[in-house]
C-alpha positions in Angstrom: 0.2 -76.1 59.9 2.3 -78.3 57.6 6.2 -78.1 57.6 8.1 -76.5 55.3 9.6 -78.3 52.1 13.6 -78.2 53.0 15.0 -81.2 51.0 16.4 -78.7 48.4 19.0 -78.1 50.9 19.7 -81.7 51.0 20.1 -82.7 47.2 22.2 -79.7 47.3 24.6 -81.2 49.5 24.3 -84.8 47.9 24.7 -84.7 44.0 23.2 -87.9 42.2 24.9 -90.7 42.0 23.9 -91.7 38.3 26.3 -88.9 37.1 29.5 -89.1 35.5 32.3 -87.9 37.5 34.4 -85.7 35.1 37.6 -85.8 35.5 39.1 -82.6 37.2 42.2 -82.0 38.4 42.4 -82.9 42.0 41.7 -80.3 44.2 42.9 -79.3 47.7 41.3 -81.2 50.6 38.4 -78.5 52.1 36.5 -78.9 55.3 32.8 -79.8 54.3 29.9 -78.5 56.9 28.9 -80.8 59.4 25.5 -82.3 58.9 24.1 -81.4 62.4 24.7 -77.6 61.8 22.3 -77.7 59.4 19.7 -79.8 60.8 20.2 -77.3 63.6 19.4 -74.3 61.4 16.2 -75.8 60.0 15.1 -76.4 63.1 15.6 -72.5 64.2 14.0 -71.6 60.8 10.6 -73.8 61.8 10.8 -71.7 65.0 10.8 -68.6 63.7 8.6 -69.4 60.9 5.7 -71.2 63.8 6.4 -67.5 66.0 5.9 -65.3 63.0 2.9 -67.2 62.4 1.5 -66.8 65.8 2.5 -63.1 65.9 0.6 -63.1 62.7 -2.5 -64.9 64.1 -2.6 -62.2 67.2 -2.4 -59.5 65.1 -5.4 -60.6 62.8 -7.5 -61.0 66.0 -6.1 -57.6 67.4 -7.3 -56.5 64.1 -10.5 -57.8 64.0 -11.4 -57.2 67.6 -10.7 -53.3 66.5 -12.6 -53.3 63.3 -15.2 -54.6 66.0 -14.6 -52.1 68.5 -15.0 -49.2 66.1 -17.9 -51.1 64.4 -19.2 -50.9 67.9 -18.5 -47.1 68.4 -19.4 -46.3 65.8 -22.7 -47.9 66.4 -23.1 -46.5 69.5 -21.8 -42.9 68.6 -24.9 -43.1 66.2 -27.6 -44.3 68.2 -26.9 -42.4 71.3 -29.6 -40.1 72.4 -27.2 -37.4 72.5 -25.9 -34.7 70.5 -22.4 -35.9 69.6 -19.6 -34.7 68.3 -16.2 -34.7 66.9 -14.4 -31.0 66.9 -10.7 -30.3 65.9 -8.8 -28.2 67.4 -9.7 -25.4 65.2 -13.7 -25.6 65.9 -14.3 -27.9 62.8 -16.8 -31.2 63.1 -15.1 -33.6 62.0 -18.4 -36.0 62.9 -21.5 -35.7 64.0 -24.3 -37.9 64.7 -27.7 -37.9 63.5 -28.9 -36.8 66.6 -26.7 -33.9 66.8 -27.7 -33.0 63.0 -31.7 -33.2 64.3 -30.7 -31.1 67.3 -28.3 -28.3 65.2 -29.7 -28.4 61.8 -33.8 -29.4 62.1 -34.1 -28.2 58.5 -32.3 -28.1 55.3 -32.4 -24.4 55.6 -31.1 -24.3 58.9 -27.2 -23.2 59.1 -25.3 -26.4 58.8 -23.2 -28.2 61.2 -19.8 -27.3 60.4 -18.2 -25.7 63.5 -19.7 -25.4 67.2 -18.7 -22.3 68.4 -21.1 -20.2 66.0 -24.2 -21.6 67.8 -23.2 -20.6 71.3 -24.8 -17.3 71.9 -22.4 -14.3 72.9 -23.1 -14.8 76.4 -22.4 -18.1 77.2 -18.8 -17.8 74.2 -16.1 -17.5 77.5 -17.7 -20.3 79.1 -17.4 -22.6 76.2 -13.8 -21.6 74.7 -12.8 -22.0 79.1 -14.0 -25.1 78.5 -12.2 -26.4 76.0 -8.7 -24.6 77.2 -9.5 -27.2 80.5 -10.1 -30.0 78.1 -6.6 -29.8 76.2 -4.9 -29.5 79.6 -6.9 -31.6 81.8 -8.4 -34.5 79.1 -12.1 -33.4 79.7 -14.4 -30.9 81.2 -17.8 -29.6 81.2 -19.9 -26.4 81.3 -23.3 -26.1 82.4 -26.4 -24.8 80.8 -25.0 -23.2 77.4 -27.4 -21.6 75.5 -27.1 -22.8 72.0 -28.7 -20.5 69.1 -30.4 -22.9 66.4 -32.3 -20.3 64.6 -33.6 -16.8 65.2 -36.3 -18.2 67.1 -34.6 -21.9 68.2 -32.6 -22.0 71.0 -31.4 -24.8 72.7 -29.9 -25.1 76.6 -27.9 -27.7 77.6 -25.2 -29.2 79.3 -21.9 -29.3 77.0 -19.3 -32.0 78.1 -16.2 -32.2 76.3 -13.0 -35.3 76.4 -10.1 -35.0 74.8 -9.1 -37.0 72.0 -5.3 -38.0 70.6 -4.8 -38.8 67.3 -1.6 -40.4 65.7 -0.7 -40.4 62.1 2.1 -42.8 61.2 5.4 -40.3 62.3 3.6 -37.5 61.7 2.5 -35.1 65.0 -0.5 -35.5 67.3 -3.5 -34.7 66.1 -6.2 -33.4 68.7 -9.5 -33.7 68.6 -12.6 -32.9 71.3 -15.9 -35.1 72.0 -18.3 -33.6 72.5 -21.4 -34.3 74.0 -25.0 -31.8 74.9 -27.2 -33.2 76.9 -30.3 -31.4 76.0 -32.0 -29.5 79.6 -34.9 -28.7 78.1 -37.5 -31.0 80.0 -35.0 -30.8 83.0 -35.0 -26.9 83.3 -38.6 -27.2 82.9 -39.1 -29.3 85.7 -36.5 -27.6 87.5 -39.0 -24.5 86.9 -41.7 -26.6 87.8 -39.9 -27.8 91.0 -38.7 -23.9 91.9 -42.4 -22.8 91.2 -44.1 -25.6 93.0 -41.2 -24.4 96.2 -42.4 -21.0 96.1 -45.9 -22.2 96.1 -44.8 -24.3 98.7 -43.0 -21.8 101.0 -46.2 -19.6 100.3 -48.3 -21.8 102.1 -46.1 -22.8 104.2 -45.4 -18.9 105.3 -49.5 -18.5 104.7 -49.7 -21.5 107.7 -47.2 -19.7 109.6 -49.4 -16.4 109.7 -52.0 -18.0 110.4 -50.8 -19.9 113.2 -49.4 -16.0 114.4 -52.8 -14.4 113.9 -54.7 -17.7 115.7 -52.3 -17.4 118.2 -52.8 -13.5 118.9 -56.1 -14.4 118.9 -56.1 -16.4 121.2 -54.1 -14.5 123.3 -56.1 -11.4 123.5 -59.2 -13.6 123.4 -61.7 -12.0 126.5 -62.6 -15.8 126.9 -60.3 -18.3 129.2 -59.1 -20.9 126.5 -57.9 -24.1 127.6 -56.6 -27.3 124.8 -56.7 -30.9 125.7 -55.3 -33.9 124.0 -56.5 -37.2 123.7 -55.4 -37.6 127.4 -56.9 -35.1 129.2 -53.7 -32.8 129.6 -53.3 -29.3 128.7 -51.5 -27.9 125.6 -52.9 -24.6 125.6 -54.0 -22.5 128.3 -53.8 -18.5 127.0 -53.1 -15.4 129.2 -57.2 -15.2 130.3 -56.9 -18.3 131.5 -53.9 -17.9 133.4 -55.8 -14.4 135.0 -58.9 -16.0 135.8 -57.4 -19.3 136.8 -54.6 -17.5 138.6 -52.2 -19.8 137.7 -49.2 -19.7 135.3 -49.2 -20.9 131.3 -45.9 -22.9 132.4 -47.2 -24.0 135.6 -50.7 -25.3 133.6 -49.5 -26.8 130.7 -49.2 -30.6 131.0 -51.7 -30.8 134.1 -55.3 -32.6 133.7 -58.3 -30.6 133.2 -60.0 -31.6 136.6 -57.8 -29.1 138.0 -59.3 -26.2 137.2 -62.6 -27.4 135.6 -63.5 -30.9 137.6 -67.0 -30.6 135.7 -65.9 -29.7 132.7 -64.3 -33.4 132.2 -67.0 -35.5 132.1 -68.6 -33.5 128.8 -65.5 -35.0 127.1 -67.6 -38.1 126.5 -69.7 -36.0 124.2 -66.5 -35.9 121.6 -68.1 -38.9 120.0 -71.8 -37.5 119.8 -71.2 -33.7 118.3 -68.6 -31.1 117.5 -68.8 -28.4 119.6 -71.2 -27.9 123.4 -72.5 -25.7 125.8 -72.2 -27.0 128.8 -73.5 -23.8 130.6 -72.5 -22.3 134.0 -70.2 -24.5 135.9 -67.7 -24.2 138.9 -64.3 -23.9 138.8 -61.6 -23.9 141.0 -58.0 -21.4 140.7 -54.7 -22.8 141.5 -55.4 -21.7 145.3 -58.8 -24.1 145.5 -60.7 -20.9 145.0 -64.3 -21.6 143.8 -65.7 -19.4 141.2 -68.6 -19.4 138.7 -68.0 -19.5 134.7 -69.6 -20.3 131.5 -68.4 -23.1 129.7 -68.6 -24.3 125.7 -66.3 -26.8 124.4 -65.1 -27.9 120.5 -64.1 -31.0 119.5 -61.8 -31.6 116.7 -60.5 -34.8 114.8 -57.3 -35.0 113.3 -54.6 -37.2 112.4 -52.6 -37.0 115.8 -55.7 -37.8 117.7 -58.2 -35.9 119.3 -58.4 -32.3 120.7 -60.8 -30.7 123.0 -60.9 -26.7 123.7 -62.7 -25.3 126.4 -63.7 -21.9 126.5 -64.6 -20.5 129.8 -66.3 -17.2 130.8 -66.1 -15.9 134.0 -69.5 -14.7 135.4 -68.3 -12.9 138.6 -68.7 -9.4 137.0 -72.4 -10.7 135.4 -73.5 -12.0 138.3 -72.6 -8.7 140.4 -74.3 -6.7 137.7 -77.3 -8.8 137.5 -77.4 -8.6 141.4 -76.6 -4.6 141.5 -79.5 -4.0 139.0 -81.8 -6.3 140.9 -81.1 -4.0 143.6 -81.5 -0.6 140.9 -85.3 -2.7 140.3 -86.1 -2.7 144.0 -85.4 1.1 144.6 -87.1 1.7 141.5 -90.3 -0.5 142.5 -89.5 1.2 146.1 -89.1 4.5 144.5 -92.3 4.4 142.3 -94.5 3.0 145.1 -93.9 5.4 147.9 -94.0 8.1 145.0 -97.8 6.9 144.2 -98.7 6.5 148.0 -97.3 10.1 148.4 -99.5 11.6 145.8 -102.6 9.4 147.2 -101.9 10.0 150.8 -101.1 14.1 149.7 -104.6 14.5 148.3 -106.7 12.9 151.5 -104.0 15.1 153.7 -105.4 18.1 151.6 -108.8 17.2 152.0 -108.3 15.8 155.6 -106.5 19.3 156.6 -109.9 21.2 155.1 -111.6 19.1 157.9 -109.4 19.9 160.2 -109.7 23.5 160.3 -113.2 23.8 160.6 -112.9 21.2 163.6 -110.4 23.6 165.0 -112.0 27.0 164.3 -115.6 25.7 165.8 -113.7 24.2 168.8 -111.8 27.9 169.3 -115.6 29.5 168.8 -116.7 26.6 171.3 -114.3 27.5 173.8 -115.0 31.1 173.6 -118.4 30.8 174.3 -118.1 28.6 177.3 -117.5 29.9 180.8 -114.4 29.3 182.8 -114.7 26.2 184.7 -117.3 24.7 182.5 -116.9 20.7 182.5 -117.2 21.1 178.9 -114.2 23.3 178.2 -111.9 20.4 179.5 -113.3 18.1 176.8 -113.1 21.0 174.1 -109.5 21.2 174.9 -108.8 17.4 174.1 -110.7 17.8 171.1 -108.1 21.0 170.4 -105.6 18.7 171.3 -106.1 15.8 169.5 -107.0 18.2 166.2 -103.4 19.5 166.6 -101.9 16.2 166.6 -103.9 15.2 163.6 -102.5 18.7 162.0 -99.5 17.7 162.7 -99.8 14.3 160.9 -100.9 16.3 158.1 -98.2 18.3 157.8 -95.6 15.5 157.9 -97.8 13.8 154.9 -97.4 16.9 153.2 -93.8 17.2 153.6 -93.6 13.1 152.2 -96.1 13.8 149.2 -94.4 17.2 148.2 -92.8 16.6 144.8 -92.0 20.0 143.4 -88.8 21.7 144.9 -88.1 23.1 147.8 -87.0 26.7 148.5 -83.4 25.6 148.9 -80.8 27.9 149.9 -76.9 27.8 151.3 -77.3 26.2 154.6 -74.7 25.4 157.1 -75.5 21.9 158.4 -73.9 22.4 161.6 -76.0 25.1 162.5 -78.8 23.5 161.6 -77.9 20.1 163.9 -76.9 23.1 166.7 -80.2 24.2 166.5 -81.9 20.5 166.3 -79.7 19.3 169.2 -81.4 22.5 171.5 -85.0 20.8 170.4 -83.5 17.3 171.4 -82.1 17.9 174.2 -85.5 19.4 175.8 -87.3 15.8 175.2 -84.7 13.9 175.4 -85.1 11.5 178.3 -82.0 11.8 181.3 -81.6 8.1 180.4 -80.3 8.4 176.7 -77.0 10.3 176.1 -76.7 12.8 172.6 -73.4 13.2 170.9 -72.5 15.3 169.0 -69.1 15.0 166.5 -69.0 17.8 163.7 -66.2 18.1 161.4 -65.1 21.8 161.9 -65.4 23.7 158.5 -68.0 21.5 156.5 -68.6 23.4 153.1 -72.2 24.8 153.2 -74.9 23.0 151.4 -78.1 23.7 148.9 -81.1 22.8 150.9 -84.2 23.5 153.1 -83.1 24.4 156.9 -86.7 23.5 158.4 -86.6 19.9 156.5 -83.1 18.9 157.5 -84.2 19.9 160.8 -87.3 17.7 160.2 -85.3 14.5 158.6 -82.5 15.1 161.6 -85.7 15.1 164.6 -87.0 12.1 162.6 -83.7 10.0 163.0 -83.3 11.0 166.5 -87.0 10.2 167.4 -86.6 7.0 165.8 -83.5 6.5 167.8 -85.2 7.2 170.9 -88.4 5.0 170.6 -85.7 1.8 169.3 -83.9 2.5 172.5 -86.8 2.6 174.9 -87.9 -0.4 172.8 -85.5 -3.0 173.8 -86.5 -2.7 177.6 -83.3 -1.0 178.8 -84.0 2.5 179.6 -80.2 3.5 179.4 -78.7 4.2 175.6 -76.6 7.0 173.6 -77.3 8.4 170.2 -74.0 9.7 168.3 -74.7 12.4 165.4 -71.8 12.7 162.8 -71.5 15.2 160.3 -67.9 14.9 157.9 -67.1 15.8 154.7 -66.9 12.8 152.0 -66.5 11.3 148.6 -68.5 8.3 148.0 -67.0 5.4 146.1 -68.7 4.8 142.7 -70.2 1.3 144.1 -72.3 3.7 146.9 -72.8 6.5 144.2 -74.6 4.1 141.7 -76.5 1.9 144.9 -77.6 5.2 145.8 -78.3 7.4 142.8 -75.6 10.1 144.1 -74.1 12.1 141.5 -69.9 12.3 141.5 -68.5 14.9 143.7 -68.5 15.7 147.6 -71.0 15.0 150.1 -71.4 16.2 153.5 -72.7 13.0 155.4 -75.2 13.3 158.5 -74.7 9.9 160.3 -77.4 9.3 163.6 -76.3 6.2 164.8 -77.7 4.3 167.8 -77.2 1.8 170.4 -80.7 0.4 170.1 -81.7 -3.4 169.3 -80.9 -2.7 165.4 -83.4 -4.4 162.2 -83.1 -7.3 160.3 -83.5 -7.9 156.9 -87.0 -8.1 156.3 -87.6 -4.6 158.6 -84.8 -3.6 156.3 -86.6 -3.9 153.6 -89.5 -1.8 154.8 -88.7 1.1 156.8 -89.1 3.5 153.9 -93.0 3.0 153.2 -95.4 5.1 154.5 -96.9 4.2 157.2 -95.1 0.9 158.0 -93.9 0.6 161.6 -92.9 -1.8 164.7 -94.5 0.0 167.3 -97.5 -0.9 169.0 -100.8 0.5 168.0 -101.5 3.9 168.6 -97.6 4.7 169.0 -96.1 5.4 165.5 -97.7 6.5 162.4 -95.3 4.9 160.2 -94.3 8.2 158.1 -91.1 9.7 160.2 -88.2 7.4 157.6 -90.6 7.9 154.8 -90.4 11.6 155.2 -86.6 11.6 156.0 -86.3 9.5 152.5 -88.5 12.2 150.7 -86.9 14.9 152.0 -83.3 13.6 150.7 -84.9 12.7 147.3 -86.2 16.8 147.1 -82.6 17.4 148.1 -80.6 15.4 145.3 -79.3 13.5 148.1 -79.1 9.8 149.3 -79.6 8.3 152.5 -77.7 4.8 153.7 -79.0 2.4 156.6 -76.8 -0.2 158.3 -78.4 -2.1 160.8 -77.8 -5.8 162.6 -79.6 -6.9 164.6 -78.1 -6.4 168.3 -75.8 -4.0 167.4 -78.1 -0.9 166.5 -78.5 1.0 163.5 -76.4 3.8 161.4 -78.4 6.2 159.0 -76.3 8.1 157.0 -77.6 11.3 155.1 -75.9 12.4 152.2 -75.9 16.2 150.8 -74.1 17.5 147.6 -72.1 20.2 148.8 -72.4 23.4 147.1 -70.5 24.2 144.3 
């Protein structure tokens, strides 16, 4: 900056010398100013002038750097992507940008953008003026999702965010005024509905998967089937309540062991998880927690997933199959049993007809031979073995009768201890001194429905048999015990035997003979099948026994081992 021009000062103090002094009167001596005082005050002056300068100099930058600043603002208040602006204090825009004229007035016809409170709808009005009460005593504050009415059909929600503003006018008071800013939430609310709905879909499933996993696991659970899970490692994860039954072991006992301890088979078709999905494996062995060994059905599934690899194992348990396969194998043999002495009767009933036509005209000739020989005749003695060997074959005939009969007898209410009194009378007679009867009635048996003369028959049948076992196993000394008690068979011996529910007297005739084994088990009820030597035994006293407690609706039980004799029990329905 170039100094200031101050010689003025100086040719003011020296007046030029080429001028004519007038002549004056002499005046009074004054003091003249000294010439550093002035020097001094130019120097001050240069000061001041260089500070105004530089006070100047900051103030043009200050002023440019605003003109900048609001160039700037109002730039950026502009462009924004928001709907801004200006609002008095009495609800006037004072400025607005182009965004918010897009946002509050799309069209020309569209109410224009003079005030803000007239778009708020009704609703959201206390929100907004709360708002702007916060914003004049705090500085700023916000309220969220204001519903903005742009047109009948137009409506715009959004955030509204409001900062105070403090304007100055030379003395005059302060002038406030409120930015404000809407940040359209539009796109955001619809995502937000978006997010909510795809959360509700979301907790759907996810409850969905949650009943599902209930139902699967109440299925499992009541599942009739032993269920067993494995890992990848072999171990246990689920083992449900059939399981634990038929395993006789505990869930929380289970869980975590290896397979091998209940199905040590079972584990080596876990190698088949890389050949197929699923397996029957068939009948296997298993073992329960106390090393028990029974026999089940097994079929395993193999699934893949991202954990790993898991195995279930369902296991049957066979032990009621197998007994029911065995007890109707059993049913099959009566049947067979039933059916074949059943045709033998009916064959062996019509040659005992025929055979007992024979028979009488043997016998009536031999009575007309024996009449018409004289006494002492060597022929009358062999007439009366012919007599006697007709009557035996009579006999014989009348016993295949009683086995062949099939229609009813002529039952009536029979007391079974009289009819064993009257039997043991008969016994006793032939009974040989060596062989000791017994005799144990229950006292006041119920009567039963039957035929006196063939319980009689089936009871001498027993007690022959009983006799001839004895006398069979070389020892001439025995006992024979006869039982009669009132009973209610079990349903097992009802269905092995054919016996209807209700009570039975049973007839037991057990002996201290030798006893059977299985195979003679298996026999002793077809005709003419028997142990004794030729010419001993006909074969037909148990076959009758067994036909007479078919006729009766009874049932008759044998119990024999060898060396320990054998136990017939006879069972008849008491009367009702």
């Amino acid at each position: 900056m170039s100094q200031p021009d101050l010689s003025f000062l100086l040719k003011a103090e020296q007046p030029s010398a080429a001028a004519p002094e007038p002549e004056q009167p002499t005046p009074a001596v004054t003091a003249e100013p000294p010439e550093g005082s002035v020097s001094a005050l130019i120097a001050e002056l240069r000061a001041y002038q260089a500070e105004l300068e530089s006070q100047n100099k900051v103030l043009r930058y200050s002023q440019t750097v605003a003109e900048s600043a609001s160039e700037r603002f109002e730039t950026l208040f502009a462009s924004v992507p928001l709907a801004l602006m200006v609002v008095d204090e009495y609800d006037m825009v004072v400025q607005a940008n182009s965004m918010a004229h897009r946002s509050f007035q799309p069209t020309e016809r569209d109410r224009p953008l003079t005030a803000l409170m007239p778009f708020v709808s009704d609703t959201d009005a206390p929100r907004v003026q709360e708002a702007f009460a916060q914003a004049r005593a705090q500085g700023h504050s916000e309220v969220t999702e204001v519903v903005f009415t742009i047109a009948p059909n137009i409506r715009i929600t959004g955030d509204l965010h409001i900062a105070r503003i403090e304007g100055h006018q030379g003395d005059g008071p302060v002038q406030l005024q409120f930015l404000c800013a809407v940040i359209d939430q539009g796109p955001l609310l619809a995502e937000r509905h978006a997010l909510q709905q795809s959360a509700q879909a979301l907790q759907q499933r996810n409850e969905q998967l949650h009943a599902s996993e209930k139902r699967l696991e109440a299925v499992i659970n009541s599942a009739l089937d032993a269920i067993i899970c494995v890992d990848q490692n072999g171990l246990i994860t689920v083992f449900n309540p059939t399981a634990a039954a038929l395993f006789q072991c505990s869930a929380q006992d289970a869980l975590g062991s290896p397979l091998e301890r209940f199905l040590p088979a079972a584990a080596q078709a876990l190698a088949f998880a890389q050949l197929t999905t699923q397996a029957m494996l068939g009948e296997m062995t298993a073992c329960t927690a106390s090393a028990k060994e029974l026999a089940v059905e097994v079929g395993v599934s193999f699934e893949r997933h991202a954990e790993g690899e898991t195995t279930t194992v369902f296991a049957r348990d066979l032990t009621g199959r197998k007994k029911a396969e065995a007890h109707r194998s059993e049913l099959e043999a009566q049947l067979r049993e039933s059916h074949k002495m059943q045709a033998v009767g009916t064959m062996a009933g019509g040659i005992a007809h025929d055979f007992n036509n024979i028979l009488g005209a043997i016998l009536g000739n031999v009575e007309l031979a024996k009449a018409d020989c004289a006494p002492g005749s060597p022929v009358l003695e062999s007439l009366l073995e012919i007599d006697k060997a007709g009557r035996r074959a009579r006999d014989l005939v009348r016993q295949i009768l009683t086995f062949s009969r099939n229609e009813p007898p002529q039952r009536t209410a029979v007391s079974l201890a009289e009819v064993v009194h009257d039997t043991e009378r008969l016994l006793r007679v032939t009974l040989p001194p060596a062989i000791e009867l017994h005799m144990q009635l229950q006292p006041g048996l119920p009567p039963v429905l039957a035929d006196a003369t063939q319980v009689e028959q089936a009871v001498l049948n027993l007690c022959t048999n009983a006799v001839h076992a004895i006398q069979g196993q070389g020892s001439e000394r025995g006992s024979i015990l006869v039982e009669a008690a009132l009973v209610h068979p079990d349903q097992r011996l009802s269905e092995r035997l054919g016996l209807a529910p209700g009570d039975y007297v049973a007839l037991t005739v057990h002996d201290s003979g030798p006893g059977m084994d299985t195979a003679t088990l298996e026999r002793i009820f077809e005709p003419f099948f028997t142990t004794k030597p030729v010419g001993q035994g006909t074969g037909l006293g148990l076959a009758v026994v067994h036909g007479v407690m078919r006729t009766h609706e009874g049932g008759i039980d044998v119990q024999s081992v060898p060396g320990q004799g054998s136990r017939f029990t006879l069972y008849f329905p008491c009367l009702l």
